[in-house]
N, C-alpha and C positions, 0 to 999 in steps of 0.2 A: 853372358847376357847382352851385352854390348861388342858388336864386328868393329876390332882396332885395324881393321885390313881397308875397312869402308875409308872410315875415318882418314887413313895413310892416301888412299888414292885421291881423295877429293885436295888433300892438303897438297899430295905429288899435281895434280892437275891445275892447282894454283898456281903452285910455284914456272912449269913448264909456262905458261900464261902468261907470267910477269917479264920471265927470259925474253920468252917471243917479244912483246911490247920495250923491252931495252934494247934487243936487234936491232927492230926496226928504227928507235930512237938512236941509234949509234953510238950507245952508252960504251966506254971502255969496262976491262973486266974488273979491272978496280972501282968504278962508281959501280959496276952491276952488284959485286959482291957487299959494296957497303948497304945499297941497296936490299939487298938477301939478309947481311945480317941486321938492319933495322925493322924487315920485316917480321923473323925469327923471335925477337926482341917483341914485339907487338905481340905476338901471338903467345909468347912466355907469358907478359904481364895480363892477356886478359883471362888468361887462365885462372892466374893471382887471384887476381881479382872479385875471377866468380865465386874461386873458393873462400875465398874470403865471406865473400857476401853469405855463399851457403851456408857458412860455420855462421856466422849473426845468426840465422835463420832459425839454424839451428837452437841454436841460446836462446832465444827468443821464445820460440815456440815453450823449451823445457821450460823457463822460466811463467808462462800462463799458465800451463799446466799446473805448476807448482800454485800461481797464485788462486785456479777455479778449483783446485783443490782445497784449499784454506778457506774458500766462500762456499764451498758447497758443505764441507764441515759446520759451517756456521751458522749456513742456515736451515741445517738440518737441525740445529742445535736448538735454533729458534721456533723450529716448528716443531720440535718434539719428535722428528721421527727420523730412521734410522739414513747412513749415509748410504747413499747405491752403488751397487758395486759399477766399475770398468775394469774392460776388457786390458791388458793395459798390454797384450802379448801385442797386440797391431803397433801399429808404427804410431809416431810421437802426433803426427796431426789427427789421427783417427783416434786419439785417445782424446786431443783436445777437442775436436768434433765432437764426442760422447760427452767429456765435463761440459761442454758448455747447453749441452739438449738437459739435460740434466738440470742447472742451474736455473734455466730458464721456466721448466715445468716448477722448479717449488718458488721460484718467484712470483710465477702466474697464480701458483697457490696461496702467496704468501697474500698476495694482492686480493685474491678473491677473500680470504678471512679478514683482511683489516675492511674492503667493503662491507660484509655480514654483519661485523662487529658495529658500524657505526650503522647500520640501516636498525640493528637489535637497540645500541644506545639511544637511537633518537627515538622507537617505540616506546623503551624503558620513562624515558623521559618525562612524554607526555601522559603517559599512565601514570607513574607516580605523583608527576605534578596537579593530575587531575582526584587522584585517593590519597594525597598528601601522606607518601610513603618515601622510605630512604630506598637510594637507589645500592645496588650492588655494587660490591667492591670491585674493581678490576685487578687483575692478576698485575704481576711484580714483571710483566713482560713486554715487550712494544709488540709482538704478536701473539693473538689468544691462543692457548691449545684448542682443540678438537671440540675435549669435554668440558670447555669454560663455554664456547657454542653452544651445547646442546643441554648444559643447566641454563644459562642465561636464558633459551629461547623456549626453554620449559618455566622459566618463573614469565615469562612476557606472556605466556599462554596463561598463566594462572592468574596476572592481572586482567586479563581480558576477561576472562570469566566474572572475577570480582565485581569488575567495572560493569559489565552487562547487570550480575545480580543486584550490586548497589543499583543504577540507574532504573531496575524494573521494580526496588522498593522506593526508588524516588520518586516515580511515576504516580505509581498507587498509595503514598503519603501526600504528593500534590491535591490527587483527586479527591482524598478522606479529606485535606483539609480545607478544599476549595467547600465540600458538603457539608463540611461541621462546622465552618465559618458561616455559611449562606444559614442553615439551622439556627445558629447562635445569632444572629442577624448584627456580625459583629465582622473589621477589619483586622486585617492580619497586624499585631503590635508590635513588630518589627522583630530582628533574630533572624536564626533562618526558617520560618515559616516566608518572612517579605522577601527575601533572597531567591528562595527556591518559585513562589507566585511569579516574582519582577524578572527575573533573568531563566527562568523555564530549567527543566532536567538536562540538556546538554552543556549548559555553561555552569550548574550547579558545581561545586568541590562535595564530590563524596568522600571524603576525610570521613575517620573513627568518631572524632569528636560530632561533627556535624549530623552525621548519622543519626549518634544517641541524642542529639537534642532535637533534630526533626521525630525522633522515636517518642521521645517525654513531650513533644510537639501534641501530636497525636494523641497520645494516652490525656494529656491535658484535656483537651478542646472533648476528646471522648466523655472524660473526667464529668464536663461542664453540663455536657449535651444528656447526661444522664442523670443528672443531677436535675436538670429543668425537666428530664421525662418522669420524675417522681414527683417534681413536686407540684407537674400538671396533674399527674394522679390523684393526688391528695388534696389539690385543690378541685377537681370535676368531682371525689368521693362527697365535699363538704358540699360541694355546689348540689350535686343531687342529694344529698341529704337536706339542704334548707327548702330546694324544691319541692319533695315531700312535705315536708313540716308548711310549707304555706298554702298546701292541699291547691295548686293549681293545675290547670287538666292537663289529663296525660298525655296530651298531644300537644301543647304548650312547652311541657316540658321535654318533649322527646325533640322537639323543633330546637329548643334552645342550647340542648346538650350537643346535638350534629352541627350545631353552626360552631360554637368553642371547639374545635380539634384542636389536633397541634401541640408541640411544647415547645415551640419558638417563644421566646419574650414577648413577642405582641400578641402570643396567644396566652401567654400567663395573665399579662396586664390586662387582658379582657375579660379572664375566669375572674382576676381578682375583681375587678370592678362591679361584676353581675353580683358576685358573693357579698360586694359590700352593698350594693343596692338592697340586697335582700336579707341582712342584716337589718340595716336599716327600717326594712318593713317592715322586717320581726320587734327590732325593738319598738316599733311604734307600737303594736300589736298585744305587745307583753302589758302593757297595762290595761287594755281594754280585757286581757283574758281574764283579769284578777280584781278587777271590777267585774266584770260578769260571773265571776263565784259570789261576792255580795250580792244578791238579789234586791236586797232591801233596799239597797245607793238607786235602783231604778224606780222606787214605791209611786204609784201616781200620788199618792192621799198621805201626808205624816199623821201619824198620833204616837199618842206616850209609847206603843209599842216597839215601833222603827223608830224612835227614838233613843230606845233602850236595847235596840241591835246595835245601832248605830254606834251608841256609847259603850257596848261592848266588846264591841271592833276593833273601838279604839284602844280601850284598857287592854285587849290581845296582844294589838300591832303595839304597843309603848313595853307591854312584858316582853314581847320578843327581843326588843329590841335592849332593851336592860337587860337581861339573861344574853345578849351576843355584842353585845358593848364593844369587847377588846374586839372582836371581827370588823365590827364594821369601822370603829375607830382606825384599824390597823389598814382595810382597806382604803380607806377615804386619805390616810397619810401615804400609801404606794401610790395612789391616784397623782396623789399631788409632789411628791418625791419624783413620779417618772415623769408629769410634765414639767420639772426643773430641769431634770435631765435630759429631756428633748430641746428646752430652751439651751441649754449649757452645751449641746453637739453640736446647733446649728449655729452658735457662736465661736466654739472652737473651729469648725471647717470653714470657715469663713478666711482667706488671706490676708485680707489688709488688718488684722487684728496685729501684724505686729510692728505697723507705723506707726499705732495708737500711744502717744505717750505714757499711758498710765500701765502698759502691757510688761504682765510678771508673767512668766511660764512656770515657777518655781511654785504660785499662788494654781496655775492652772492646773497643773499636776496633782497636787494637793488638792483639788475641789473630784478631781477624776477618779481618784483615790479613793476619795470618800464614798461617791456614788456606785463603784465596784464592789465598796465594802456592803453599805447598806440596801442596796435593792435585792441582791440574793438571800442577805439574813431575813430582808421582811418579808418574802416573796418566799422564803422556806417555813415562816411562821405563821402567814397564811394558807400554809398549802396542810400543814398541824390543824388548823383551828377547820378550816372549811371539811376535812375530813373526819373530823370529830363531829362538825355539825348535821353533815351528811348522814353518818352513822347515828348520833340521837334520832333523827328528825325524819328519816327516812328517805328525803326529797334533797333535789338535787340542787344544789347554791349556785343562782345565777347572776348573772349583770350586762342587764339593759338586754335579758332573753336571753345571753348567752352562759354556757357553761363557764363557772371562775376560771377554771384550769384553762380550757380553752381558748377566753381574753386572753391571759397573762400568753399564750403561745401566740395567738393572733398578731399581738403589739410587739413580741420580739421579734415574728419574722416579718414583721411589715419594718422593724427598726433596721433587721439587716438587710433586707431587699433594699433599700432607701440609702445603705452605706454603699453597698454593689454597685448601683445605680450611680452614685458621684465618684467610684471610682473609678469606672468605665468612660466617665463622661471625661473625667482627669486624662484618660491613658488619650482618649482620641482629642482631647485638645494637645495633651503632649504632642500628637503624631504630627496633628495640624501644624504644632510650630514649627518643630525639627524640620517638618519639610518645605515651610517657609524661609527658613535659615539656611536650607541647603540649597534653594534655587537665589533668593534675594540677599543671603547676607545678614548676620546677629545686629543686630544695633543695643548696644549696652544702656544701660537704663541711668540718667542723672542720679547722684546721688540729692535726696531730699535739701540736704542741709545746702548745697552747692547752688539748689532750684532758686531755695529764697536770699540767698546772695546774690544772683543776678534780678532777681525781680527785685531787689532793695538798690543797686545798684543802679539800675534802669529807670527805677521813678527818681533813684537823684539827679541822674543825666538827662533827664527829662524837662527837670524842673524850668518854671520860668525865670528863676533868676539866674541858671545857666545861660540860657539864651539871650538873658540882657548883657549879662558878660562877656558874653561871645563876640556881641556886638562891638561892645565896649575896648574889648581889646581891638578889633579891627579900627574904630575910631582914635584908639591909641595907639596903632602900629610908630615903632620907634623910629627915629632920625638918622643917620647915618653918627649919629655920638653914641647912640646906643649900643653900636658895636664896642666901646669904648668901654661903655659902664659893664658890661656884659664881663668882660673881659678882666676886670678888675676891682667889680664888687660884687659880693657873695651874699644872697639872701640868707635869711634869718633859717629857714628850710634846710639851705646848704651848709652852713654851718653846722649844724644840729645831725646832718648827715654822717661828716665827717669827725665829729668829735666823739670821743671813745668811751663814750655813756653808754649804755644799754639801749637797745635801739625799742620804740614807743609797738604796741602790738599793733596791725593795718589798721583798726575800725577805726584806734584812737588817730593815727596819721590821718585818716580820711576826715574826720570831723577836724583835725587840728585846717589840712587845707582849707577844705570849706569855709572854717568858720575864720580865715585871713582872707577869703574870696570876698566876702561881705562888706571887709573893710578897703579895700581897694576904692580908691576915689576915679570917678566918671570921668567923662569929656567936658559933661555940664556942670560937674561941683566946684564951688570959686573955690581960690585960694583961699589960705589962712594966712594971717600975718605971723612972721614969725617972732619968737619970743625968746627971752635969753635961755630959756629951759632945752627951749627946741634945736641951738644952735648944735650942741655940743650930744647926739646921742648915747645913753648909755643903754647897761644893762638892763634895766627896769623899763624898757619901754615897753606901752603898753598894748601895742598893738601896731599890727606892720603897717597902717597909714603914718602914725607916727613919728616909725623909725624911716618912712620917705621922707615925710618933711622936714626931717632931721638931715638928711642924707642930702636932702636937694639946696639947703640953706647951705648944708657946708661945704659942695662941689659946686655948685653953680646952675646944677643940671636941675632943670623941669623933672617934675613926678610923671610926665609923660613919656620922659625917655629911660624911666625906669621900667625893667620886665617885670611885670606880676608874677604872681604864683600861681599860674594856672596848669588844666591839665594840658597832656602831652597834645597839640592840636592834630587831628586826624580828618582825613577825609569824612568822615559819618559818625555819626552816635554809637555804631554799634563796636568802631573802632577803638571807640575808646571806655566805651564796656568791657571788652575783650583785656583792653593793658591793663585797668582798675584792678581785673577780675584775677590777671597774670600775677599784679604784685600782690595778691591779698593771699593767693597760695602759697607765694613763694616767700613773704613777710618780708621784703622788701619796701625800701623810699620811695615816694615819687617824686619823682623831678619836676621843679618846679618849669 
């Protein structure tokens, strides 16, 4: 493979080379030869040398080998799939050439699955976190397999879906509720009904939960809206039937029925109203109609004869009314039984009922009780009696023109329309608050009892003989000894402070100060002469000017370089509301 003849000649063609240039140098054969053999000597060692080097090379090279063998095991091991073959018959670098093309394609692969993985996790993410769902486990491995890919990106695809169908029933829930609201002529009462109006179908969470309560949302407000479309029915049924019965023209009545549509609240409150109006007419009506069956009540002329209809009228109407006694007894006691019980509801809903000092709920409950009990037993023994009446008599039992049965239903649903009505009004002042406390802030309410201890408080800091004392102390500001007295006499107060009695409750502390304020001598009150009583203060004295003038006979000092017992001096009145107010919670002394 290699000419060692080439090789021989170029080395012979050196050597001859070297000769010639030591000729002409006039080298002896002795320096030529030493000459020759250090050249020889060079030429051995870089041969070493190379070989050397090649054998490294060699090691080297097997040694990678050895080690993109061990990584391409491993990370075939990581990716699940099988190791690839090499050729391994070529020589040691064209095998490491191969391991390393090799290595590099499932790295490039490994690379492109950990991107997929997190492009699929961060889809996963915001889907879940938007259908408030758990996310998927991830496998036990730092790179996914294949088929963790292609379940993962098949459940991402079936959240997409969810998400779309939830959001196109969030849509058309917005839209029902936005129609059944405006219908009900009523605001959204917070939940997610306000959530899904206030923040629209893309920022909504379509959660399970949220779902079914915008579901029961719906069916609700449906509930309501159908509820008001019957019992606009049944109110335009009664309305055209009183229209009939008041026999007014047909085109009167056909005007006033096209104008009432609707079964919005404002259109019920308008049926009702028409219906009471014309109640109303009826009942007026109802007696001129039964008067006009008496003929004789209209006689131009009396004589004994309409006189003896008359009185036989009367003897009819007194038997009827003997012969239905319990009826009408029984009604005239429901009459006045349910307006106690309308006075008794509108007292219960009432809130300040229970600042009211004399307020039992144990008494109110029991009064509630009763009224549950007895308006259905009477209200089921007139419904016996009116039916019995009916059937004697043939004629149908009315009041004030209307049907009995018909009142007693009238007055319940006008009682619960009227309950509906303050509970709605309840919900939307609730809403009103909450949403005033959510932009401005709750401010918590005084307690009462707290209210009239500053206003008690305040007329006594008020007062004017506060103010003359006020004075008073500033015309008696003390001397420079009164640091003196300060320092080593203890009022009557401070003592009492510190001695191991039971300490007096605030009000009484408050009046006990006060009422040593009183006794406090002026700028302008003269002396007293002193007495042998006064020299010597004891126990019993009777009051703190006293135990001054006791105090000042036996030091030497003026009543003016004595401190009074007043309050804590502050800048403002309201400063010293505030400390009054401070000790009377905390049942604390005041310092004098």
């Amino acid at each position: 493979m290699f000419k060692l003849d080439s090789l021989h000649s170029k080395q012979q063609k050196c050597v001859d080379e070297l000769l010639r240039i030591w000729d002409e140098m006039g080298l002896t054969v002795p320096e030529s030869q030493q000459r020759y053999t250090a050249f020889c000597a060079h030429i051995e060692n870089s041969c070493h040398r190379m070989l050397r080097d090649e054998e490294q090379l060699l090691a080297d090279i097997c040694e990678d080998i050895t080690k993109l063998k061990s990584a391409l095991r491993s990370l075939s091991d990581e990716m699940h799939v099988a190791v690839p073959e090499v050729n391994e018959r070529v020589g040691k670098v064209d095998v490491l050439r191969q391991l390393g093309d090799e290595c590099a394609k499932l790295e490039e692969v490994k690379e492109e699955r950990l991107k997929q993985l997190r492009q699929l996790r961060e889809q996963e993410r915001l889907l879940c976190r938007r259908l408030k769902k758990p996310f998927i486990a991830a496998e036990d491995k730092s790179v996914p397999s294949h088929e963790f890919l292609e379940q993962l990106e098949h459940t991402i695809n079936g959240l997409k879906e969810e998400k779309m169908s939830r959001e196109r029933v969030a849509r058309e829930a917005k839209a029902e509720i936005e129609m059944q609201l405006a219908e009900l002529e009523m605001q959204a009462s917070g939940g997610v009904e306000t959530m899904l109006l206030r923040d629209g179908v893309d920022a909504f969470t379509l959660s399970n939960e949220n779902m079914s309560a915008l579901s029961r949302c719906v069916d609700e407000l449906k509930s309501r809206s159908q509820k008001n479309f019957e019992t606009a029915n049944k109110l335009r049924e009664r309305l055209q039937h009183l229209c009939q019965l008041s026999e007014a023209p047909e085109a009167e009545q056909q005007e006033l029925l096209s104008r009432l549509t609707g079964f919005r609240p404002s259109a019920i409150s308008a049926i009702q109203k028409e219906i009471e109006r014309f109640e109303e007419v009826r009942r007026q009506n109802i007696g001129r109609s039964e008067r006009h069956e008496f003929l004789p009540f209209y006689a131009a002329e009396f004589n004994e004869e309409i006189l003896k209809q008359h009185e036989d009228e009367i003897s009819k109407m007194k038997k009827y009314r003997d012969e239905h006694a319990e009826l009408f007894n029984k009604v005239a006691k429901r009459e006045e039984l349910w307006a106690q019980f309308l006075e008794f509801e509108k007292a219960t809903s009432d809130p300040n009922r229970f600042k009211t000092r004399h307020y039992n709920p144990i008494n109110e409950e029991r009064e509630r009780k009763r009224y549950q009990g007895l308006l259905p037993k009477l209200e089921k023994d007139l419904a016996d009696l009116v039916k019995e009446l009916e059937e004697t008599t043939g004629r149908v039992f009315t009041m004030g023109g209307i049907p009995f049965r018909e009142h007693l239903e009238t007055q319940w649903a006008a009682y619960n329309e009227h309950k509906e009505l303050e509970k709605k009004n309840r919900q939307i002042k609730k809403e009103i608050q909450t949403k005033e406390e959510m932009f401005f802030g709750s401010r918590p309410n005084t307690p009462r009892s707290l209210q009239k201890t500053r206003k008690r408080l305040h007329e006594v800091v008020n007062t004017p003989t506060s103010v003359s004392r006020k004075r008073a102390r500033e015309d008696l500001r003390p001397v420079s000894e009164s640091k003196v007295v300060h320092s080593s006499i203890r009022t009557p107060m401070a003592s009492r402070r510190n001695s191991p009695q039971k300490q007096p409750p605030a009000k009484r502390q408050l009046r006990g100060i006060f009422a040593d304020m009183k006794n406090v001598p002026t700028a302008t009150s003269s002396p007293k002469t002193s007495t042998a009583s006064d020299k010597e203060p004891s126990s019993s004295t009777s009051s703190y000017a006293d135990f001054k003038r006791g105090l000042s006979d036996k030091t030497g000092v003026t009543s003016s370089c004595i401190c009074s017992p007043t309050l804590p001096r502050t800048s403002t009145k309201r400063g010293q509301l505030r400390k009054l107010e401070f000790s009377i919670k905390n049942g604390e002394d005041l310092e004098c």
